[in-house]
C-alpha beads as a LAMMPS data file, in Angstrom:
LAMMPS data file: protein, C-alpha beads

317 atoms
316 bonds

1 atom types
1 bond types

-500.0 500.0 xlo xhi
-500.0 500.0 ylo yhi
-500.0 500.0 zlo zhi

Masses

1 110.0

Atoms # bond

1 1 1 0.000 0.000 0.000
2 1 1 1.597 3.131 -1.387
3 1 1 0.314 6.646 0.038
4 1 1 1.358 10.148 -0.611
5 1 1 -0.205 12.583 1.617
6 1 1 0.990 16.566 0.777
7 1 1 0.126 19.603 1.106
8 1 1 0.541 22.694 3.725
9 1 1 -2.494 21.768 5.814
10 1 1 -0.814 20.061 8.644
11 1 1 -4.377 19.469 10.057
12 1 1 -6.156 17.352 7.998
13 1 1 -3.013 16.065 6.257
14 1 1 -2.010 14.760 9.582
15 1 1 -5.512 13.068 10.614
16 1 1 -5.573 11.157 7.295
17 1 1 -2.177 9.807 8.307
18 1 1 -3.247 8.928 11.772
19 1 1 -6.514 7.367 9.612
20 1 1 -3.897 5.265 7.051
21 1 1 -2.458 3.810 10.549
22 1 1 -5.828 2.854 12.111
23 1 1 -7.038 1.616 9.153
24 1 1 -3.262 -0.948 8.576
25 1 1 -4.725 -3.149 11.245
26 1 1 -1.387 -2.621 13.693
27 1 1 -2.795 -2.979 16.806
28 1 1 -1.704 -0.335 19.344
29 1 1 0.529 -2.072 21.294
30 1 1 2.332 -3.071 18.635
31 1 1 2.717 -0.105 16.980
32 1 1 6.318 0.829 18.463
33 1 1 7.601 -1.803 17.205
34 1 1 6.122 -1.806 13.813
35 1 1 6.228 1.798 12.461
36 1 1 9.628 3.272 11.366
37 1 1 9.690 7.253 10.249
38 1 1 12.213 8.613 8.334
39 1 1 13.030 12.435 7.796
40 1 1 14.099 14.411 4.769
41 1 1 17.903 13.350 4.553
42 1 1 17.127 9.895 4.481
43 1 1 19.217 8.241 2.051
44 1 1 17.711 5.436 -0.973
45 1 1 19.276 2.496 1.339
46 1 1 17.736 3.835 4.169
47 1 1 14.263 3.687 2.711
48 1 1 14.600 0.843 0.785
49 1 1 16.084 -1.233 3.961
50 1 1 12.544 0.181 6.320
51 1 1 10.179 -0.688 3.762
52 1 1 11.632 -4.245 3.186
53 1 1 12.098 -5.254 7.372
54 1 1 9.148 -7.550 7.861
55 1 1 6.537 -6.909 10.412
56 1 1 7.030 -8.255 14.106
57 1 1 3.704 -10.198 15.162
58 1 1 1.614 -8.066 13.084
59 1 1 0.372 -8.974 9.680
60 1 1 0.916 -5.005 8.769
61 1 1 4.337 -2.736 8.932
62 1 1 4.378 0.959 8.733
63 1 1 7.166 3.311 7.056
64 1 1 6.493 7.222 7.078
65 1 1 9.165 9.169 5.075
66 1 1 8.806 13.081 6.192
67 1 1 9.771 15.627 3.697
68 1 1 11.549 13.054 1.319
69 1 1 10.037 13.717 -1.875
70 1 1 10.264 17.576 -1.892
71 1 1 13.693 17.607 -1.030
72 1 1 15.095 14.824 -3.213
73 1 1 17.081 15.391 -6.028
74 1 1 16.287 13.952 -9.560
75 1 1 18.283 10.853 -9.378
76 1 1 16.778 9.423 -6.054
77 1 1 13.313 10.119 -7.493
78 1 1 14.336 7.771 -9.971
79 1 1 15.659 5.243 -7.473
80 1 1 12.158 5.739 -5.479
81 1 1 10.210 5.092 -8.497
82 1 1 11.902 2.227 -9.419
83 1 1 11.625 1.197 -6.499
84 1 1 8.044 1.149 -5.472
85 1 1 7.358 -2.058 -7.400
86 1 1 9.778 -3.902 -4.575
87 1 1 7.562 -2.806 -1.909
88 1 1 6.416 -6.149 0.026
89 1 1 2.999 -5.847 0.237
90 1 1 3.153 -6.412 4.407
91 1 1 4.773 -2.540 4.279
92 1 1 2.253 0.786 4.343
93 1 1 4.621 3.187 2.754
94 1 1 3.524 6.580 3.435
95 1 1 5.182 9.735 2.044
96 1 1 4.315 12.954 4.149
97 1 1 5.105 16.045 3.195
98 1 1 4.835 19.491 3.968
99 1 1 4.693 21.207 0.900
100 1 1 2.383 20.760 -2.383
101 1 1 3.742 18.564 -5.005
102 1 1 3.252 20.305 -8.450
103 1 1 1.499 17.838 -10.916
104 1 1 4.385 17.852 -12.984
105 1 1 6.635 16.072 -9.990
106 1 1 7.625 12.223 -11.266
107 1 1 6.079 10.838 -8.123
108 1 1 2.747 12.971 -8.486
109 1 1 2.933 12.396 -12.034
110 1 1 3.425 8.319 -12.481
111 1 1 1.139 7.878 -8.894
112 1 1 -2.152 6.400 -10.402
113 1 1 0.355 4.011 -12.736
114 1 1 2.288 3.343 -9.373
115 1 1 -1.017 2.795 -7.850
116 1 1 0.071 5.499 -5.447
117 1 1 -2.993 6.749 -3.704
118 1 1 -2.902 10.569 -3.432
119 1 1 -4.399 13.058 -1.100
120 1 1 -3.502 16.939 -1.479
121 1 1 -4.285 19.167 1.817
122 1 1 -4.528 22.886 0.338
123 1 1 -4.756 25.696 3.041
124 1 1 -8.767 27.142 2.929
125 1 1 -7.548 30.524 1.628
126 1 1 -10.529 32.708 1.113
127 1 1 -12.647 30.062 2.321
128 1 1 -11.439 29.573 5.837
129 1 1 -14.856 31.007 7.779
130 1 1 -16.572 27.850 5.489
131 1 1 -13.684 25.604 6.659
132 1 1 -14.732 26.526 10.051
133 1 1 -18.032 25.863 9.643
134 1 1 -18.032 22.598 8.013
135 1 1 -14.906 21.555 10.683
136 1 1 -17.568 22.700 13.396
137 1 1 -20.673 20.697 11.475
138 1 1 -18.067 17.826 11.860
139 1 1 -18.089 18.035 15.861
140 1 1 -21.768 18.303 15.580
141 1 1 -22.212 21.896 15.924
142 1 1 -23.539 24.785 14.093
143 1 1 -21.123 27.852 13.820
144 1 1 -23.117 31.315 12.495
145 1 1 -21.375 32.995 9.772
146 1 1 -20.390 36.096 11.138
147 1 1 -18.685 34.113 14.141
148 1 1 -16.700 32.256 11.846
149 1 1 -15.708 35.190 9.995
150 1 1 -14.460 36.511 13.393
151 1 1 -12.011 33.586 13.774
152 1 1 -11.144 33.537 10.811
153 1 1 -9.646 37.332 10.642
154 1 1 -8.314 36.822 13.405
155 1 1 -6.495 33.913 13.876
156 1 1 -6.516 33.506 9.906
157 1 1 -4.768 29.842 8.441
158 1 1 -3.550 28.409 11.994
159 1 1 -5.424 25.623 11.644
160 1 1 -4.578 23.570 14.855
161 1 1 -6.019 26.734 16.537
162 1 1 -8.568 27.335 15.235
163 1 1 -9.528 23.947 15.604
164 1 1 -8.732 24.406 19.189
165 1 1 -10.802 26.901 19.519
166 1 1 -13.473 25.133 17.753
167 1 1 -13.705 22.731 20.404
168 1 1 -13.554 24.820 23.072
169 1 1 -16.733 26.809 21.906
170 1 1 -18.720 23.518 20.904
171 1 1 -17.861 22.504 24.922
172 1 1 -19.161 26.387 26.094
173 1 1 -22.065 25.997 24.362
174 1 1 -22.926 22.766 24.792
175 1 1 -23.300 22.006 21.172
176 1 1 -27.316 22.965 22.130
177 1 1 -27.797 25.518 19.599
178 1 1 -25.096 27.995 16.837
179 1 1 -21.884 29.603 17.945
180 1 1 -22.651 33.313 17.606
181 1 1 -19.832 35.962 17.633
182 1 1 -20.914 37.003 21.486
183 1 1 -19.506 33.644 22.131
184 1 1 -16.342 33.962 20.457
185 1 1 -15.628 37.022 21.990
186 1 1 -16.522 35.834 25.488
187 1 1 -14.317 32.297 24.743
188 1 1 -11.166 33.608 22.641
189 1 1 -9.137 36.029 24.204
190 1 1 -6.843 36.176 21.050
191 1 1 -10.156 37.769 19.276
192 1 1 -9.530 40.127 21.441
193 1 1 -5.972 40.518 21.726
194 1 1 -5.400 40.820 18.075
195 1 1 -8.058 43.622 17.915
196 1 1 -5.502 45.657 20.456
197 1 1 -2.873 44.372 18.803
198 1 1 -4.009 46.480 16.089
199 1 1 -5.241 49.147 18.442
200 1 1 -1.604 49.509 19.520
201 1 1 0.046 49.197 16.341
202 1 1 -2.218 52.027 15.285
203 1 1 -1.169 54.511 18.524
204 1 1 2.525 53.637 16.923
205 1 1 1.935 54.792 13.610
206 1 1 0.385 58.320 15.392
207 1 1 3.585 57.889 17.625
208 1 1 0.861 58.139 20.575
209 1 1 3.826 56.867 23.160
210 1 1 1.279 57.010 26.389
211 1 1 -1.470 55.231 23.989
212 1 1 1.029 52.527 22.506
213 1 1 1.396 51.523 26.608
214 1 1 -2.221 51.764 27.520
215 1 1 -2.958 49.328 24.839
216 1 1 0.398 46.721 25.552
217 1 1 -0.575 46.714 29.444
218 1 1 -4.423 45.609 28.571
219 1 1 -2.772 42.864 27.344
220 1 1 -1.081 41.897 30.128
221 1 1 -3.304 42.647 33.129
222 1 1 -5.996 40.344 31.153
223 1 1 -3.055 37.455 31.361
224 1 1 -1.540 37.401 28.163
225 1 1 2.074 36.250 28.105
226 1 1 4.549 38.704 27.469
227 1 1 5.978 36.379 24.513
228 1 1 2.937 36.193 23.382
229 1 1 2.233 39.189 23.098
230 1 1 5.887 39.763 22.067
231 1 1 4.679 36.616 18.976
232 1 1 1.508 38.936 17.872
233 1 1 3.688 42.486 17.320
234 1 1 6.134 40.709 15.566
235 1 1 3.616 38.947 13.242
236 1 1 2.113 42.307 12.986
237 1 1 5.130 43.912 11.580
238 1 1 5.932 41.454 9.440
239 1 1 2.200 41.982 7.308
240 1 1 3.352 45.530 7.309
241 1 1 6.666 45.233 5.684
242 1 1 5.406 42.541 3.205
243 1 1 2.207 44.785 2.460
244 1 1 4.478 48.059 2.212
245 1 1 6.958 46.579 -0.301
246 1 1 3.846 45.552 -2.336
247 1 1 2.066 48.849 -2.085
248 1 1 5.888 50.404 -3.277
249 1 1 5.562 47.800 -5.838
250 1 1 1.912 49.555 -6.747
251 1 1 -0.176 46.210 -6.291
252 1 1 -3.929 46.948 -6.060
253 1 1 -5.450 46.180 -2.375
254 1 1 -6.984 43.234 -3.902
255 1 1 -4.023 41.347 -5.304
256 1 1 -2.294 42.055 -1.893
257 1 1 -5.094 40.168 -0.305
258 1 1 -4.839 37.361 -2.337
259 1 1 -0.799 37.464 -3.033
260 1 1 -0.199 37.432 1.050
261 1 1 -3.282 35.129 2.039
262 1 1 -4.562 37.375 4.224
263 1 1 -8.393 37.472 5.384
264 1 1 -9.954 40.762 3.357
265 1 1 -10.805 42.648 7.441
266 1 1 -7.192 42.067 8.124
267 1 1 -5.961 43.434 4.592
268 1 1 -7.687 46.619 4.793
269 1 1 -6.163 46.967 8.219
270 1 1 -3.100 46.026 7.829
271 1 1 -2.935 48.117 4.152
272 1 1 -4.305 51.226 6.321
273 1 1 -1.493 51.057 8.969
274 1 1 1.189 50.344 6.193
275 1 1 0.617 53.885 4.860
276 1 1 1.647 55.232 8.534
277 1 1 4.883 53.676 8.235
278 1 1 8.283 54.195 5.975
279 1 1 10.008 51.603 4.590
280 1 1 12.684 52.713 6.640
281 1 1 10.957 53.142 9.680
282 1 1 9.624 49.658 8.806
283 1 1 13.445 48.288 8.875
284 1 1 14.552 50.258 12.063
285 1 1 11.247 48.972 13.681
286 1 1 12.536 44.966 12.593
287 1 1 16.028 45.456 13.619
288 1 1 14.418 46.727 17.186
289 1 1 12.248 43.785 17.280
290 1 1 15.506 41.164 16.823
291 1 1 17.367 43.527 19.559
292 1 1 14.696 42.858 22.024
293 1 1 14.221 39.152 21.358
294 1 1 17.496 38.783 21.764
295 1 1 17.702 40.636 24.878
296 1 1 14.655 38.378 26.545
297 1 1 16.480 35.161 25.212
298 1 1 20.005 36.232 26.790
299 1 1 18.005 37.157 30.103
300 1 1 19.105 40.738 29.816
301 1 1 15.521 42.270 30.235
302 1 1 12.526 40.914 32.009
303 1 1 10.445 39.956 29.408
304 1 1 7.338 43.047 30.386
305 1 1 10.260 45.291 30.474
306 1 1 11.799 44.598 27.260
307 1 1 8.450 45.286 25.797
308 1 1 7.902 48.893 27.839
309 1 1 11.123 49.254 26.001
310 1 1 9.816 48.505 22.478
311 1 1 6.889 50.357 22.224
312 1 1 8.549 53.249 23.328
313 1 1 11.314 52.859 20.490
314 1 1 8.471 52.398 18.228
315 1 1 6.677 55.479 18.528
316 1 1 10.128 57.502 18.365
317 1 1 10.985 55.930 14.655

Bonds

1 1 1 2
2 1 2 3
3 1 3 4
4 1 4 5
5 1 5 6
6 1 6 7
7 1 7 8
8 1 8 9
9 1 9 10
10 1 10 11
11 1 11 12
12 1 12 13
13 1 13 14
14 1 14 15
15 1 15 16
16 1 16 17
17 1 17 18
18 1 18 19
19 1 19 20
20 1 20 21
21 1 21 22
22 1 22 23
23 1 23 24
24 1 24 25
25 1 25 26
26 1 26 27
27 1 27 28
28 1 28 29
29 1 29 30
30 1 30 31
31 1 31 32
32 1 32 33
33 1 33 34
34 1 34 35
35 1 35 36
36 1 36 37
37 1 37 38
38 1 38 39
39 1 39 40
40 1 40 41
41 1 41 42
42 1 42 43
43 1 43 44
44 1 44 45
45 1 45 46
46 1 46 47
47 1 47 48
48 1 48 49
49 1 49 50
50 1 50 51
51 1 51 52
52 1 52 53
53 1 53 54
54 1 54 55
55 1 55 56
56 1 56 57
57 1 57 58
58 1 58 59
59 1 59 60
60 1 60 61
61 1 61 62
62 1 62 63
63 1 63 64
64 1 64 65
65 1 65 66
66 1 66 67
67 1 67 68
68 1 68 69
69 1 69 70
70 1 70 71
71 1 71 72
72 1 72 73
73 1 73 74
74 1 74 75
75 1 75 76
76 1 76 77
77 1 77 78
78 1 78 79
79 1 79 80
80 1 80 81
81 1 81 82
82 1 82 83
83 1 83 84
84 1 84 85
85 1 85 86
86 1 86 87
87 1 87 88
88 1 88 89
89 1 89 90
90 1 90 91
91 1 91 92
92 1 92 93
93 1 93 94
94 1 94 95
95 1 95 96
96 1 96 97
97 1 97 98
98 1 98 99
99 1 99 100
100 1 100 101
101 1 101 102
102 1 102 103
103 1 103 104
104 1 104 105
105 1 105 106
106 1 106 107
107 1 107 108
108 1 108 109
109 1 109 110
110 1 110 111
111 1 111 112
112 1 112 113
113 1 113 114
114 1 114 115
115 1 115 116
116 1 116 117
117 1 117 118
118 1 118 119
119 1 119 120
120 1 120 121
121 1 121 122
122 1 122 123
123 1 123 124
124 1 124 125
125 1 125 126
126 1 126 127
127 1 127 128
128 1 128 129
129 1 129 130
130 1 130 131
131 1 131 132
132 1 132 133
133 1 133 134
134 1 134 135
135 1 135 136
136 1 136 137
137 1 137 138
138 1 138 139
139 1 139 140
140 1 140 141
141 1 141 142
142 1 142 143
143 1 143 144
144 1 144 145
145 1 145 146
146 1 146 147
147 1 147 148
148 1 148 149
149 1 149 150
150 1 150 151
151 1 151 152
152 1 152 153
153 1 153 154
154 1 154 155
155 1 155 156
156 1 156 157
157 1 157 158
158 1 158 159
159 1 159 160
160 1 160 161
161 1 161 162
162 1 162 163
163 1 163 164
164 1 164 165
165 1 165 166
166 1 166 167
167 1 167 168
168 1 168 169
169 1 169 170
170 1 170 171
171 1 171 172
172 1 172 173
173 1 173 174
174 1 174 175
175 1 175 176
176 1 176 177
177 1 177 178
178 1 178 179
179 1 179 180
180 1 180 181
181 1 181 182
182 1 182 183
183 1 183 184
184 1 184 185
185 1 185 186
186 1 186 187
187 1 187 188
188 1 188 189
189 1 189 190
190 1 190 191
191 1 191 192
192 1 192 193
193 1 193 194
194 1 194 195
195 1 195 196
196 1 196 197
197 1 197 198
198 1 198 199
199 1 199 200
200 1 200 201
201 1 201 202
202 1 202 203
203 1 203 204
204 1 204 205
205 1 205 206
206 1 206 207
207 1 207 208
208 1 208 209
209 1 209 210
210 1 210 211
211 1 211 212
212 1 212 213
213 1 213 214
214 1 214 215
215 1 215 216
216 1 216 217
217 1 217 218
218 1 218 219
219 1 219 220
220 1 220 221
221 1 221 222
222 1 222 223
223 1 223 224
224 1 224 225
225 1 225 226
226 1 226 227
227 1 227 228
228 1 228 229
229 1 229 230
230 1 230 231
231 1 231 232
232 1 232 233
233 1 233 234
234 1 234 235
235 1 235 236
236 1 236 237
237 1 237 238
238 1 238 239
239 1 239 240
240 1 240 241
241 1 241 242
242 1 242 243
243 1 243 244
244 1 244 245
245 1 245 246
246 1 246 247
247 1 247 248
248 1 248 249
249 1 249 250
250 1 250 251
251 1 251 252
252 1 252 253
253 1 253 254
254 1 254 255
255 1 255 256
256 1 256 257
257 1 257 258
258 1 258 259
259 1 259 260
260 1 260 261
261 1 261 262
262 1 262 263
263 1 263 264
264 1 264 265
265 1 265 266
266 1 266 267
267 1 267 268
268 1 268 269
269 1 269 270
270 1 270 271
271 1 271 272
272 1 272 273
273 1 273 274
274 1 274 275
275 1 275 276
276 1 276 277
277 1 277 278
278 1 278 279
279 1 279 280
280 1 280 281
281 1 281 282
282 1 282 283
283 1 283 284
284 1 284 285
285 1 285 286
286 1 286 287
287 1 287 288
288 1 288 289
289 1 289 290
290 1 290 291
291 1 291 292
292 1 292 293
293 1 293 294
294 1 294 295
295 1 295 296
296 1 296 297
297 1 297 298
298 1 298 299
299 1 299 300
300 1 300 301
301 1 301 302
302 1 302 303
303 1 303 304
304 1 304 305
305 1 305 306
306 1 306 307
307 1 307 308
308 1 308 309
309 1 309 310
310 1 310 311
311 1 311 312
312 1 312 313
313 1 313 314
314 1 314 315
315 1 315 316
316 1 316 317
């Protein structure tokens, strides 16, 4: 049995792997014994010597190979492909990887003549808030549009979060009747956090000092972590520089959306704040943002400190 199982939703890519092992017939406790992974560098031998070992008390043996098939040059894709026909038919071979194999790739290519069953996992792009639905539906719940939407602007493509999340709202509301937005706002503090993570971001591009620190010590007297919140501004300056460049580069609002994958709420935001900030003033405000990581990971600041620090640097670009 010959799987390949790609694409950049680690999700769903990853439950129809853990659905390929349940479905071998390994029993559990045999598992340990029975399933062999193998990472990118693998070499042919390596493979070739995991797929042919013969099960131990099971009537099924499992070999994963991680990353292998995006990473291999041209002459081990010929090895593999040659290969696959040596396969004992005891061995689930299972290529994961993390990326999206073109159609043109000579595994992807020769798969349904290899009797390689395939299984792409695409990102939901601009249909996340359905993805949330229908994962939602799955649990048994009912999600209302304009709650998914929330999520989905504001956690965006982080799937195992969202799903998270998902759960956590199906236990608050028992499942009884639809998740509204009141209930994601009550149930997900980064709804929340992201909205004053754009609150303070803004109060930076006005170079509103006293403002910038109202909005960072919310944050932290409602609990948020200080690397956390550290995590957020640095993803939020990233979207700025990327969305700057591209605005520079005179891309329409639209194609910036779709170019960076961002949810259209947090593209109009993120395009709005852009125009507060130089592309200089973009670079100093990076090269701060590496200064004061490296500062909390070398234990020079306290980590609420170092970000006093930052926003204050920030508004005095």
């Amino acid at each position: 049995m010959l799987y390949l199982l790609h694409g950049e939703n680690r999700l769903q890519r990853q439950e129809a792997l853990t659905s390929v092992i349940e479905k071998s017939g390994l029993m559990p406790d045999l598992r340990e014994m029975n399933v062999e992974v193998l990472e990118s560098a693998a070499s042919f031998s390596e493979l070739k010597q995991a797929y042919s070992v013969l099960p131990f008390l099971s009537e099924a043996r499992i070999v994963i190979a991680r990353d292998l098939l995006s990473k291999a040059p041209r002459g081990l894709l010929q090895d593999i492909l040659n290969a696959l026909a040596d396969v004992p038919s005891t061995t689930h071979l299972i290529f994961d990887e993390n990326k999206t194999l073109g159609a043109k790739h000579p595994i992807v290519a020769r798969a349904k003549e290899m009797h390689i069953q395939v299984r792409h996992f695409a990102l939901p792009g601009r249909d996340l808030p359905r993805w949330i639905r229908q994962r939602t539906k799955r649990y048994g719940g009912q999600m209302a549009p304009r709650a998914a939407a929330l999520l989905a602007q504001n956690i965006g493509e982080q799937l195992e979060l969202l799903d998270q999340e998902i759960r956590k709202l199906l236990l608050y509301t028992g499942a009884r009747r639809s998740i509204e937005v009141d209930d994601v706002q009550v149930m997900v503090p980064y709804v929340q956090s992201a909205d004053v993570i754009f609150q303070m971001v803004d109060a930076v591009g006005q170079r509103n000092a006293r403002r910038a620190a109202t909005y960072l010590h919310r944050l932290l007297d409602v609990g948020e972590h200080p690397l956390g919140i550290f995590e957020m501004i640095v993803r939020q300056f990233r979207m700025l520089i990327q969305v700057r460049w591209l605005i520079d580069q005179h891309h329409p609002q639209s194609q910036i959306t779709t170019r960076l994958k961002l949810h259209p709420y947090v593209a109009r935001k993120v395009h709005a704040q852009a125009d507060k900030f130089t592309p200089t003033q973009l670079r100093q405000a990076y090269h701060l943002l590496l200064d004061v990581d490296l500062a909390i990971k070398r234990g020079k600041l306290p980590p609420e400190t170092a970000l006093d620090l930052l926003v204050a640097q920030l508004t005095h670009l």
